[in-house]
N, C-alpha and C positions, 0 to 999 in steps of 0.2 A: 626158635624151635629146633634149627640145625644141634644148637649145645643141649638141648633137653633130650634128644635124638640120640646124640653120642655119650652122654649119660648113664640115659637107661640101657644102652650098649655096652656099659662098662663093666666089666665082670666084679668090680669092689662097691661099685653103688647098687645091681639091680636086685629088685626086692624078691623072697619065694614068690615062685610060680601060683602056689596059692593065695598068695596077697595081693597078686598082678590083675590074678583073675577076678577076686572079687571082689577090688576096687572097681574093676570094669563092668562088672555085672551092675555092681550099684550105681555108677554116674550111667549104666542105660535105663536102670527103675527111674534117674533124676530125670534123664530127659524123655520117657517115653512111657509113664503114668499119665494115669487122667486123674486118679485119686488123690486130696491132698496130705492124706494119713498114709499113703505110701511114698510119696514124696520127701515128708517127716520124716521117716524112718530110713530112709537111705541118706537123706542131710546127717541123721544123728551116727549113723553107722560111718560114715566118713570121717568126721570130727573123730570119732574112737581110734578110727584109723591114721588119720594125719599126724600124730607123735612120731609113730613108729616107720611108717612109708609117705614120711615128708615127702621125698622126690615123686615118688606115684601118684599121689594126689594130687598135687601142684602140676602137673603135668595133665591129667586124665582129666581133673574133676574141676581145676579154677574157671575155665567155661562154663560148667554146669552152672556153678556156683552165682556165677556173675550173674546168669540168666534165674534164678531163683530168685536172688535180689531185688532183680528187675518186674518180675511177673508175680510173688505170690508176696509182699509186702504187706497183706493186709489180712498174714496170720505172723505173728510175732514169733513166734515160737521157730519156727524153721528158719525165717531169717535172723533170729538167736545162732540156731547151731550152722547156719552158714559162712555166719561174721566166724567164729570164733575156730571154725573149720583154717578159711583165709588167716587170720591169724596163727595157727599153729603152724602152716607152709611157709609165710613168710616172716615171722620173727626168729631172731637166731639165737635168742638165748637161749632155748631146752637146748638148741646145737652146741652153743659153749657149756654145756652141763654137760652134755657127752665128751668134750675134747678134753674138759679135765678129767673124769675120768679112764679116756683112750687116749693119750696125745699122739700117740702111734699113727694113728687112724686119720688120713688127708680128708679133710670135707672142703669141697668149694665154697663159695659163699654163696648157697642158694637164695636167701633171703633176698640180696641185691638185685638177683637177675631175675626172682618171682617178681617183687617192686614192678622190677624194670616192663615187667609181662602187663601186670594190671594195670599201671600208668601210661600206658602206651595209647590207650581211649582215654582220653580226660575225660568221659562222660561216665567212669568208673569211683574217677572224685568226686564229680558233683554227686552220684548217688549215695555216696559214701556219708557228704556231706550233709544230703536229706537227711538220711538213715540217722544221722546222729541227732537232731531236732525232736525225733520220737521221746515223749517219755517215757514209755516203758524201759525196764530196766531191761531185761533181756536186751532188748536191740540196742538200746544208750551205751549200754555199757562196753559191749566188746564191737564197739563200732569207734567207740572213744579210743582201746587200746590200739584195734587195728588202726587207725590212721596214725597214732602215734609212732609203730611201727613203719608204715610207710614214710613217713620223715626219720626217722633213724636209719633207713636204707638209701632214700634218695631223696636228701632233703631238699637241694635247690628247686628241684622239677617240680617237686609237690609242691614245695611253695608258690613259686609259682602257679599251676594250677587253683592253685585256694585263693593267690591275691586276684587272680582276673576271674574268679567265680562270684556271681551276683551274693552280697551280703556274706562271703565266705566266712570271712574274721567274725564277723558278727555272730555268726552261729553259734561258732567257739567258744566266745566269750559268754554266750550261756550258762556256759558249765559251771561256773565259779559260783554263778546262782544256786546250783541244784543243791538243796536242801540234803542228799542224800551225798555223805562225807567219802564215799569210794568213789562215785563219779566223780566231785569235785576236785577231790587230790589227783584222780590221772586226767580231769581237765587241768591241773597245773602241769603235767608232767607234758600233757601233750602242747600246750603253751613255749613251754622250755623250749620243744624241738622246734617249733613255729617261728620262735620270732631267733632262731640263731641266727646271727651275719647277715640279718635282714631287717634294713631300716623303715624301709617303707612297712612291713607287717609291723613292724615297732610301733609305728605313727600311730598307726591303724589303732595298735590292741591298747596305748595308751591313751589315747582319746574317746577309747572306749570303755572309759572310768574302770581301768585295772587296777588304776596306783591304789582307788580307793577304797578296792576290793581284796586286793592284798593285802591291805596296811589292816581293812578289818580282819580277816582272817588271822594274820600272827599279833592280832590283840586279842580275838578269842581263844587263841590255841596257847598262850600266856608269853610271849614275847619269848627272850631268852630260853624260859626256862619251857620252852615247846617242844614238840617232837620230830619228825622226820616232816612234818607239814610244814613247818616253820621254813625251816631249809630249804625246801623244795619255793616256796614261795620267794624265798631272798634270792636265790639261783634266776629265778625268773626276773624278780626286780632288777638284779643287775645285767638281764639280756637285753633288759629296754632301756637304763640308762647311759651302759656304755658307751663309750664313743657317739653318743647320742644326743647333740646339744640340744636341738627342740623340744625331745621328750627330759631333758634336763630343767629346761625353760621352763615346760609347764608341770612340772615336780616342785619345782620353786614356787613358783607363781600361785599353784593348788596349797599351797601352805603345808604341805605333809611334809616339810625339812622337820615343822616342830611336832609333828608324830613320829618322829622316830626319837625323841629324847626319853620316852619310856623305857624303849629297849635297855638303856645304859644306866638306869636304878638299881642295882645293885647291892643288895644287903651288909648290912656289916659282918656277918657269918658268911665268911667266903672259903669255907672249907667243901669240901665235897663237890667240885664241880662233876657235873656228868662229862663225858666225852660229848655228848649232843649238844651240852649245854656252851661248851668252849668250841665248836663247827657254828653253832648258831652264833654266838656272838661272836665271831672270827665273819662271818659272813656279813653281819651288820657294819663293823668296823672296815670291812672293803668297801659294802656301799656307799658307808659316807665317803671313803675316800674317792670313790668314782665321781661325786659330786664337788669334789673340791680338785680332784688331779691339774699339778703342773701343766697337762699335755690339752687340757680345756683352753678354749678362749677366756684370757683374763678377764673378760666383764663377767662372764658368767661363774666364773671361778669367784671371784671378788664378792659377788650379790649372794651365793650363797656360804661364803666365810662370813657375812654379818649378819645372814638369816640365822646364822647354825650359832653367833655370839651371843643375839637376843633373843632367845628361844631360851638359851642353858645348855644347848649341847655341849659347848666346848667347856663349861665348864663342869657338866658333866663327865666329862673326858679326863678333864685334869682330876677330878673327884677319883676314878679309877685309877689314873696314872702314879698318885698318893697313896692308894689303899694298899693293904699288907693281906695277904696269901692269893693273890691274882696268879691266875699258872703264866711259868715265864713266855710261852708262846703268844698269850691274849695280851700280857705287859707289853711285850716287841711291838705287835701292831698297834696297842692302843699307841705308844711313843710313835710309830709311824703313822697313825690317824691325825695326833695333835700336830706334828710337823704340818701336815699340808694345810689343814684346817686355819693357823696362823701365817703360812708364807705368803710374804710379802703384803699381808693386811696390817698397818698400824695397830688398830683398836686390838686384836685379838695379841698382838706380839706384844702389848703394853699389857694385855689382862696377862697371858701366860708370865709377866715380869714380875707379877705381884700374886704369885701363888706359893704359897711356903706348903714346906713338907710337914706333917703332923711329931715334928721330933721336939727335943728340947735341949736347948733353943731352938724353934724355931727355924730352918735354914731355905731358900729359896728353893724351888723344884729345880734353877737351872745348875747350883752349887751340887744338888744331890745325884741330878742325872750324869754331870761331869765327872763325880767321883767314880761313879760305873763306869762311865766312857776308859776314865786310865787303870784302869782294877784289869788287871790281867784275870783274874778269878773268874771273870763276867763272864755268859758265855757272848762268840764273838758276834751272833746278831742280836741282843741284844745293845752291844757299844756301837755298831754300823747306826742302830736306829737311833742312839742316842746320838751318834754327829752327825747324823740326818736330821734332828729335833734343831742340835744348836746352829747348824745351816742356813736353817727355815726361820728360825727365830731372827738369826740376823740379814734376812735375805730383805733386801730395799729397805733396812732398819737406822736410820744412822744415828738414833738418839740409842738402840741396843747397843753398838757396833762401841760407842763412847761411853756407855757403861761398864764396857765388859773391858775396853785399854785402859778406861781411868783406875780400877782395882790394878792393874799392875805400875802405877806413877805410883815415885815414892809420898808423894805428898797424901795417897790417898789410902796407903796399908794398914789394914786391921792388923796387928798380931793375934786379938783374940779370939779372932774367926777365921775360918777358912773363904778365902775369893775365890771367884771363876780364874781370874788371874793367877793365881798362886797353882791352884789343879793343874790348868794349862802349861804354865814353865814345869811344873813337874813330872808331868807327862812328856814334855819336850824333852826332857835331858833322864830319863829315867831309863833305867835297863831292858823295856819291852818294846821293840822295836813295833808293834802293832800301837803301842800307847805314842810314841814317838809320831808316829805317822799323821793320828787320828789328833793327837795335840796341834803338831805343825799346819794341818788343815782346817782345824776349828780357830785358829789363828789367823791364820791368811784369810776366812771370813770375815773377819773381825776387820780384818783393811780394806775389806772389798772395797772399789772405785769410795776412797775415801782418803785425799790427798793429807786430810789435815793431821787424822789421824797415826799416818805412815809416819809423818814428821814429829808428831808428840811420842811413837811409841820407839824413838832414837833416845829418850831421854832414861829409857828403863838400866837399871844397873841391876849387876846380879852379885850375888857373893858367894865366888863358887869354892873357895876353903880358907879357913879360920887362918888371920895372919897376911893373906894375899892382897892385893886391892882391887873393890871391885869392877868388873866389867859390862860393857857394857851388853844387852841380848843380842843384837846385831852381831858383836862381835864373838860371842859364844856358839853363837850356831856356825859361824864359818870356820869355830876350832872344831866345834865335834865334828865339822866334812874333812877336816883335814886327819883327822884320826882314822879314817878308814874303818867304820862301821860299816853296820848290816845295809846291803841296796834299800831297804825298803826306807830307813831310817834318813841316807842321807837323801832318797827323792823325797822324801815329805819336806824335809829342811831346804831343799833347795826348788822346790813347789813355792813354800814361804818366803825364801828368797827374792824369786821369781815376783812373785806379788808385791810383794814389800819395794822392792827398787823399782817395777815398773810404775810408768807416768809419775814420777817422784825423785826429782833432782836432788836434793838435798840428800835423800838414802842414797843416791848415786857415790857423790862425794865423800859421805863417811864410808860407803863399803869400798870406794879406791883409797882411803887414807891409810886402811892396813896396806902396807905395799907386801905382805904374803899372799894375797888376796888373788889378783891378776896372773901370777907365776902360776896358783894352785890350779887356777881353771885353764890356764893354757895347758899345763902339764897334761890334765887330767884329760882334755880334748886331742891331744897328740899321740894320745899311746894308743897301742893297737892291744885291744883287750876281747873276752869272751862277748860273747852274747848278752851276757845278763850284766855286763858293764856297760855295754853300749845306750840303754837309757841313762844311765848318768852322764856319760859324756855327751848324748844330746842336748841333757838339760843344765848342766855345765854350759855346751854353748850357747843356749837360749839367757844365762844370765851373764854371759860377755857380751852375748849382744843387744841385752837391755844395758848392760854398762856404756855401752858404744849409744845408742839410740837417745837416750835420755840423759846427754851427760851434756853440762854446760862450761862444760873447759872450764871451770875454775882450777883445775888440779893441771900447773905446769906438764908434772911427768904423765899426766892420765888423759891427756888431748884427744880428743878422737882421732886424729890421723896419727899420732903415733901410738893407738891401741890397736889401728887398723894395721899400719905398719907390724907389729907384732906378731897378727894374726897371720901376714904376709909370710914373715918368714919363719915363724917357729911349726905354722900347723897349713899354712896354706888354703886361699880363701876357697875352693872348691871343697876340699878337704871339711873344710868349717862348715860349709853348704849341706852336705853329707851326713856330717853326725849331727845337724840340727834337723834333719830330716828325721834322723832316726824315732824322732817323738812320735810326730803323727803315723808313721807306717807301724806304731807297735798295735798289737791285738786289743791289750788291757785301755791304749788309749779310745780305741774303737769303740770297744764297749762303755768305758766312761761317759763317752760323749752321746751315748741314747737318752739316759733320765738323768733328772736330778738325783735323783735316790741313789745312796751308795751301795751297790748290790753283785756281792763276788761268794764265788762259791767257795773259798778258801782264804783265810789268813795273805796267805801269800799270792794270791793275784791282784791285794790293795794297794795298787799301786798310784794310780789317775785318778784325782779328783772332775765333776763335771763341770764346775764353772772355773778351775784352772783348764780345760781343755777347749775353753772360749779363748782362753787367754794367748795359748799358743797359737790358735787358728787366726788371731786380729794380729800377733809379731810378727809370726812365721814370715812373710811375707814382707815387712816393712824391713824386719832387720837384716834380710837376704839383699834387699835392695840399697841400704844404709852400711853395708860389709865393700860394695863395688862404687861407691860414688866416690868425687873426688871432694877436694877442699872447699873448691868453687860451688861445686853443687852442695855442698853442705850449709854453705854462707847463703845460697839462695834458698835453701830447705828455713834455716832457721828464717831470712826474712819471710818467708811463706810462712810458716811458724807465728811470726808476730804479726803477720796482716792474720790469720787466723783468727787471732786472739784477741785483734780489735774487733774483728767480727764478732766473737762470740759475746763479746761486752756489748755491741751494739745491741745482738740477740737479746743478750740476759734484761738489757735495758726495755726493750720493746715487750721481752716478756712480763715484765715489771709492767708497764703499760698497758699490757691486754687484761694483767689480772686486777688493776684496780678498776679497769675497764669492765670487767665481769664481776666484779662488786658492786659498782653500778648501776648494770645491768640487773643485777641480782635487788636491789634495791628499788631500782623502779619497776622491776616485776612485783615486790613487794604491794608497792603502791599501788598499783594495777592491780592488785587482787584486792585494796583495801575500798578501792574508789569502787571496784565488782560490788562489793558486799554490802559498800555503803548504797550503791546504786539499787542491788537487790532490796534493802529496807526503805530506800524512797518508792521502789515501786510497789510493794507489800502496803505503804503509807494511801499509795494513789488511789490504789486498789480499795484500801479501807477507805478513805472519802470516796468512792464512787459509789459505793452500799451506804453510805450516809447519806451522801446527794439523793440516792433513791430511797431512805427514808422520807428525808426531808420532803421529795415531791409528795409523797403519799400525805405525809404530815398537812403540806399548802393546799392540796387538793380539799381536805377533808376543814380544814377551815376557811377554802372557799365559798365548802357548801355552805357553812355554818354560816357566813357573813353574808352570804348572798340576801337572805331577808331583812338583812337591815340598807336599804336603798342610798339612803342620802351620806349612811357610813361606804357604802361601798363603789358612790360614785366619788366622793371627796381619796375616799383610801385605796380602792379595791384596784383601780391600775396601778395606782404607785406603788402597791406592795409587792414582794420582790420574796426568793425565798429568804432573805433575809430582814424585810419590810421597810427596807430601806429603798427606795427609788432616786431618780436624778432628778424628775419635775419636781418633789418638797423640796429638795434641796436650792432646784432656782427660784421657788416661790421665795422661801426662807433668804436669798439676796434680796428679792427686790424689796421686799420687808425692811431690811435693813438700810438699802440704798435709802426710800424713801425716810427713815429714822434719822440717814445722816444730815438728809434735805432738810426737814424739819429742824434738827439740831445746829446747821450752818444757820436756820433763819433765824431762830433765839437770838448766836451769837449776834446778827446782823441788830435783834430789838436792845439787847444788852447793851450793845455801845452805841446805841443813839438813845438810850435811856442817860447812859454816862455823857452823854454830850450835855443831852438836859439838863443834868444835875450841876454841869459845868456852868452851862448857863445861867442857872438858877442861886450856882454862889455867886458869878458874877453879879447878878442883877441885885443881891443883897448886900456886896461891898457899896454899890454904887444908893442906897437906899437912902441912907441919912441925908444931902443935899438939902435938899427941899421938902417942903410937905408933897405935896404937890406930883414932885416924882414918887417921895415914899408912897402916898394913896395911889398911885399907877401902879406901884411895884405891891402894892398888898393885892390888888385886885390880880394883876399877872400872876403872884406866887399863889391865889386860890387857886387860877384856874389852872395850873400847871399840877399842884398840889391834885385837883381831878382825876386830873387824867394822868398821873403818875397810878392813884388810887385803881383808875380802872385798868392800867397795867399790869399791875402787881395783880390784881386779881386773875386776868386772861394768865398772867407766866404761871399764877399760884394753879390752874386748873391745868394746863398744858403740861405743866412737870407733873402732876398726879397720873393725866394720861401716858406721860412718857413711863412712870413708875408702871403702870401698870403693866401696858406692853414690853417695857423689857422685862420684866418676872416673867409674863406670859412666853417671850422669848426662851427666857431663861429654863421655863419649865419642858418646853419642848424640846431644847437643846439637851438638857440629859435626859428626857423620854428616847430622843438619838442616840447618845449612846447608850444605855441602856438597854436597848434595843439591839447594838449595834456589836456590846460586849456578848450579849446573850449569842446571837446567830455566830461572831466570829468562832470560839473555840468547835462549833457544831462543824463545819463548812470551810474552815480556813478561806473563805473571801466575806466581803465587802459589798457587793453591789453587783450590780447588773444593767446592760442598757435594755431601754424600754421596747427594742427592737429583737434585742436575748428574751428578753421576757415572753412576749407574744410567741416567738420560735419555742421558745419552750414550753408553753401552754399548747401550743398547736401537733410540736410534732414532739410529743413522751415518750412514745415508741423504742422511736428511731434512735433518740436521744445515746441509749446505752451505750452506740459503738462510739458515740464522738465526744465520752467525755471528757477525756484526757487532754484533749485541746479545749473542750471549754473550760477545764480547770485550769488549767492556762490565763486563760483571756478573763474568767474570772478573777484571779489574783490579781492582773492589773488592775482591773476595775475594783478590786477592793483598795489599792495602794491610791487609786486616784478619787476615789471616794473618798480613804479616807484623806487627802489631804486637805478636800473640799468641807469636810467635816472640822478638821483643822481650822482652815481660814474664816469658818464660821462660829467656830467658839473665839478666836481671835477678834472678831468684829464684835462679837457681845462681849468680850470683856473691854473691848474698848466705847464699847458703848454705855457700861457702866460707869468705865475712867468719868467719858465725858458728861455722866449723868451726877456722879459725886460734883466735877467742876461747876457743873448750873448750879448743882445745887449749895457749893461755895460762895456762887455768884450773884445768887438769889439773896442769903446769906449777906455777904456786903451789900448788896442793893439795900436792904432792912435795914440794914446799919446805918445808912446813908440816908434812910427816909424818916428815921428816925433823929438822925441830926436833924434835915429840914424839916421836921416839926416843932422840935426844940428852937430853933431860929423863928418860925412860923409864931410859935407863942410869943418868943420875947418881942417879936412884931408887933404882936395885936396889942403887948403890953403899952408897948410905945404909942401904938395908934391911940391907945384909952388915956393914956398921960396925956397927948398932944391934943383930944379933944376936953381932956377938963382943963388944960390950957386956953384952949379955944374957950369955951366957954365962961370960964373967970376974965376972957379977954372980951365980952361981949359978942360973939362970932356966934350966927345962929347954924345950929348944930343938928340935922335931920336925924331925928327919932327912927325911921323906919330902915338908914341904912345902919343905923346904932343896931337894929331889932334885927336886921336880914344878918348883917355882920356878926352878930352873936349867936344865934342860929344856926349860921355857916361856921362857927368856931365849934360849938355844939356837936354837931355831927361831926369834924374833924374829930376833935376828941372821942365821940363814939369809936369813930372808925377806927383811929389808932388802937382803944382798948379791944376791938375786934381782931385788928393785927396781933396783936399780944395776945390773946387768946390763945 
């Protein structure tokens, strides 16, 4: 109040007398009416006046004001004209509208120290904040502009304020809602000021789906080709991605990298850009680059260089970078968008590889942007972005890095096209010391940490006029430093140098085999020259003392100790210390060394490349310390040297080993998701028999009812059925069934060979028959009654095998009524059986049953594996019971055969006995009629009975 005091004190600020007065008159109507139509009209009479007597009003009336706010809120209208009163006090643009036209005329910065006045109560923001939630327009609106104003004054404070106000951001974030296109554009605007240089409101406002709300907005308003809305939106987007890797994370993550490849569609009529139209897309093509920037965390950098490859962006980009009437400012950036987008990502620096220009033939984008690069015509940031493009291309590239040195081996020269190699040497040695520079660097990329290639690019010859022989590049460049060209020319060449011979023995040796070589740079290190000689003599001595550092004494006269010796006494090692210093203490190095990006205000300040200014910062120091060692310490530097390098082969072995180790790994992670997946369809499977299984009960239930009426079937069946109707007790009936078959079938065999004893018998007793009568009439009587009871045998075996037939068929019919049965229930159930003790539990508790049936499908499977095998050993026993039922029945078979002989013997018997009694009788021998009559009787029926067998 002290500086508002001396203000109006001030005879070049205070307002007429009549203006003084009757702002005062009015802020006593504001504060000392009861009416609120007179209150109105002194708010609106102030607002008229606050243009002209900012200082007065802002002084007199910003109390009234605040208290109006605060008290009659719940007429819009006054708190309309009282926002917009506050706003004309403390915004300062009508004040810069006056200074352009009075520059004469000193104004303080009132706006800053009104700010300062109102924000002094934070309870000035939270109302501010309410006030802005109203929808009405009157209040929304110039509640919007004024807070936006209070951040253009005092932006930390307010922000603050807002970040520790309940739902502060949130309020904000409204606007972008409002259907009505003035509020929502200066809720962009007030946004802008919001989230400046502050991460946390960044967090805030992006997670408060801004990304999605912006990306709708510049797709309604037509991307590119939008208006000053567009803009305003992009300005915003990149306050919340910068330097912002979380709110980058989830810009990624939200998938909106592949909403922004509409923006870069671009017509084939690319005549008539508006000015808006190249601000808009010049804004888009920063954004992307905010999300790809060098100065990011590589993972995040990396994740979205492959989102932005398989989306189309990048090759959207290249699309642009091809196209023909692009204004040359939008081509700069797109060439500096495409750079970062591909560095040091593989995939994208292999797609940039195979992009041809729309020419004929044909030529690659990296042949055409090179030609720019050495075209002196060009302007000069257009060629900075082009060897910022071929940088980035080859940055961690070493399958680029070998495409771009094999175009200059002679084995590998087109004549009939132009190479990157060919551009490059002639840019090297061409007349514009700018093309000189920008060739030698895009070079010395090209060997970055790449030993093998340093050694292959010794083998380059050049032919530098008709008649001469040619030379080799190596040695060409150290003629043109000896020629005494332009500074810029020979630091690029000796930049290359620099590269080239470091960590690289072999360039050592051929750049000491010129023996002009070592004189030139001591020469050049010893003289006492200007200022703007002094970077070459430092980088002169940066490449003696990579000659010295990486030289393996193969070269008698180029020994290290007597190149040190040299340095001793032609230049003096402190001396030498000195102009190698000169590098890093220069300006142009300083700045080199902030970004990748090559970026000078002039031709002439290109002087340091950024990844040669790594280079001097890893020597600087080794070869200071490699300048004062002696011979001894040299001998133990290189044995340290070679323990290193067993180390590092140990390394590279062990890395070898971790990475098949991680293919492995990778591998049976594989299988780990395979067994997951298989695991998840066996349980989808269990799950389905378990709603089978609870069919199935319903199913057994419902034809328990049904059998329950039939008694004698459901005492015989109704326990043993099973939900598959298979049970264990049929099963052991079904042994003992068969046990007892076997009984039976051992007893046969047991009558079979005492039947064959008989019959042994029965030959015997008829060899022995002839003798005598006497014994024959003994042996006819014997062979009847044998002949009997042979008869009543065969008849008992003949009825015993029909019952055996029977019962094995009957067997047999039940045995695939089991399976049958058994095939039917398995595909239903995937089990078998059940015990009888499962059964009852599952009859008893159904309920319950649902949660445990995983385990009893379990326990089910056994019991179907062991059912079935019981199933098994019981078709096994019937088929062997068959076996031995064919064998009776072969046996049976020969027995007939056999009985059938002793009948045949049996008749020629009786023949004999009828011969021997009409012997007897022509002999006189009385001869009883009735055993004649009984004897032929008994033959009689023999004979029946055989024709009966036969039957």
């Amino acid at each position: 109040m002290n500086f508002l005091r001396g203000v109006m004190g001030g005879p070049s600020a205070g307002p007429q007398p009549s203006g003084a007065d009757t702002i005062q008159k009015l802020c006593d109507r504001v504060a000392s009416s009861t009416l609120l139509d007179d209150r109105r009209d002194a708010v609106r009479a102030l607002k008229s006046l606050s243009k002209k007597y900012r200082l007065e009003v802002g002084i007199q009336a910003m109390e009234h004001l605040i208290h109006v706010l605060q008290t009659d809120r719940s007429d819009s209208e006054i708190i309309g004209y009282a926002l917009d009163t506050l706003y004309n006090v403390i915004s300062n643009d009508l004040e810069e509208e006056e200074q352009e036209e009075n520059s004469t005329k000193q104004v303080d910065d009132l706006g800053s120290q009104f700010t300062e006045i109102f924000i002094k109560q934070q309870e000035n923001v939270t109302l501010l904040l309410t006030l802005v939630e109203e929808f009405d327009f009157h209040v929304r609106w110039p509640g919007v502009k004024l807070l936006t104003s209070l951040l253009k004054q005092q932006g930390p404070q307010v922000q603050q304020i807002i970040l520790v106000s309940p739902m502060g951001v949130s309020r904000l974030m409204d606007l972008l809602a409002d259907s009505r296109e003035v509020i929502r554009n200066d809720g962009v605007l007030l946004l802008q000021q919001l989230t400046k240089s502050n991460a946390a409101i960044q967090k805030i406002v992006a997670f408060e789906n801004a990304f999605e709300r912006l990306l709708d907005i510049i797709t309604e308003e037509g991307n590119s080709d939008g208006g000053i809305v567009v803009e305003d939106c992009l300005l915003l987007l990149q306050n919340l991605l910068k330097n912002n890797n979380s709110n980058q994370n989830f810009f990624k993550e939200g998938s909106y990298i592949q909403r922004m490849k509409p923006w870069f569609e671009v017509g084939d009529d690319n005549c008539g850009w508006s000015a808006q139209k190249v601000t808009n897309l010049h804004l888009m093509l920063q954004l992307v680059r905010v999300l790809v920037s060098p100065t990011n965390p590589p993972g995040a950098t990396s994740s979205c260089q492959k989102a932005m490859f398989h989306c189309g962006l990048l090759q959207q980009l290249c699309t642009i970078l091809m196209a023909t009437g692009v204004p040359a400012d939008i081509l700069t950036e797109t060439i500096n968008t495409v750079s970062e987008v591909i560095r040091g990502c593989q995939t994208n620096q292999d797609y940039f590889a195979s992009v041809n220009a729309p020419s004929n033939p044909p030529r690659p984008a990296i042949v055409v942007l090179l030609m720019s690069m050495v075209n002196e015509r060009q302007p000069f940031v257009l060629r900075c972005a082009v060897l910022y493009c071929f940088q980035c291309f080859l940055y961690k590239n070493q399958k680029g890095q070998g495409e771009i040195v094999s175009t200059l081996l002679p084995s590998t020269i087109d004549g009939n096209s132009v190479s990157a190699g060919q551009l490059l040497c002639g840019g090297l040695f061409s007349t514009d010391s700018l093309s000189n520079w920008c060739a030698a660097v895009a070079l010395a990329h090209a060997l970055q940490e790449n030993a093998t290639l340093k050694e292959q690019l010794l083998r380059v010859q050049l032919a530098t006029s008709i008649g001469n022989p040619p030379v080799s590049l190596l040695q060409q460049c150290t003629n043109i430093l000896s020629q005494g060209s332009k500074v810029q020319t020979r630091v690029g060449l000796l930049m290359l140098l620099c590269t080239w011979l470091s960590n690289c023995s072999i360039a050592v040796t051929h750049f000491l085999h010129n023996p002009a070589n070592v004189p030139f740079l001591t020469g050049q290190i010893a003289e006492n020259l200007g200022e703007e000689e002094q970077l070459v003599q430092g980088l002169c001595a940066l490449l003696l003392g990579i000659s010295i550092y990486y030289n393996d004494n193969s070269l008698e006269n180029y020994r290290k100790e007597k190149l040190k010796q040299l340095i001793e006494k032609r230049i003096g090692r402190e001396n030498f210390i000195e102009k190698l210093g000169f590098i890093s203490k220069h300006e142009l190095y300083s700045r080199a060394a902030q970004k990748p990006q090559p970026s000078f205000s002039s031709p002439d300040h290109m002087m340091f490349d950024h990844e040669f200014t790594k280079l001097v910062k890893e020597l600087e120091g080794v070869i200071s310390k490699a300048i004062y060692k002696s011979s001894e310490e040299d001998k133990k530097e290189e044995e340290v040297k070679k323990t290193l390098e067993q180390h590092d082969n140990i390394v590279t072995h062990y890395k070898k080993v971790i990475r098949e180790q991680d293919q492995e790994l990778e591998e049976l992670k594989q299988r780990v998701n395979t067994l997951t997946s298989q695991n998840e369809q066996l349980q989808a499977t269990v799950t389905q028999q378990v709603s089978q299984i609870q069919q199935h009960k319903d199913q057994y239930n419902l034809l328990k009812v049904q059998l329950g009426k039939d008694t004698q079937h459901h005492n015989s069946h109704g326990d043993t059925l099973q939900m598959n109707g298979i049970q264990t007790e049929e099963v052991s009936k079904l042994k003992e069934e068969l046990e007892e078959w076997k009984n039976k079938h051992e007893l046969l065999q047991g009558q079979l060979k005492e039947k064959d004893s008989v019959i042994e018998k029965l030959n015997s007793s008829q060899l022995e028959m002839g003798t005598t009568e006497q014994s024959s009439q003994t042996s006819k009587f014997g062979g009847l009654e044998h002949n009997n009871e042979l008869q009543k045998e065969l008849e008992m075996l003949r009825s015993q095998i029909q019952l055996q037939s029977a019962e094995i068929s009957k067997l047999q019919m039940e045995n695939q009524k089991l399976q049958v049965m058994n095939t039917a229930a398995d595909p239903m159930l995937g089990d078998s059986g059940a015990t009888a003790a499962t059964s009852s539990e599952l009859e008893g508790r159904l309920e319950q049953e649902i949660k445990e049936l995983k385990s009893e499908v379990k326990a089910l499977s056994e019991e179907k594996e062991s059912l079935k095998q019981q199933l098994d050993s019981s078709s096994s026993t019937v088929a062997i019971l068959q076996d031995e039922k064919s064998k009776l029945q072969r046996e049976v078979a020969e027995s007939k055969k056999e009985q059938d002989d002793l009948l045949v013997l049996l008749a020629d018997q009786d023949q004999k006995i009828s011969a021997l009694k009409i012997k007897l009788k022509d002999l006189g021998v009385p001869v009883e009629d009735e055993d004649d009559t009984e004897s032929g009787d008994q033959g009689d029926e023999d004979e029946d009975g055989d024709e009966e067998e036969q039957d």
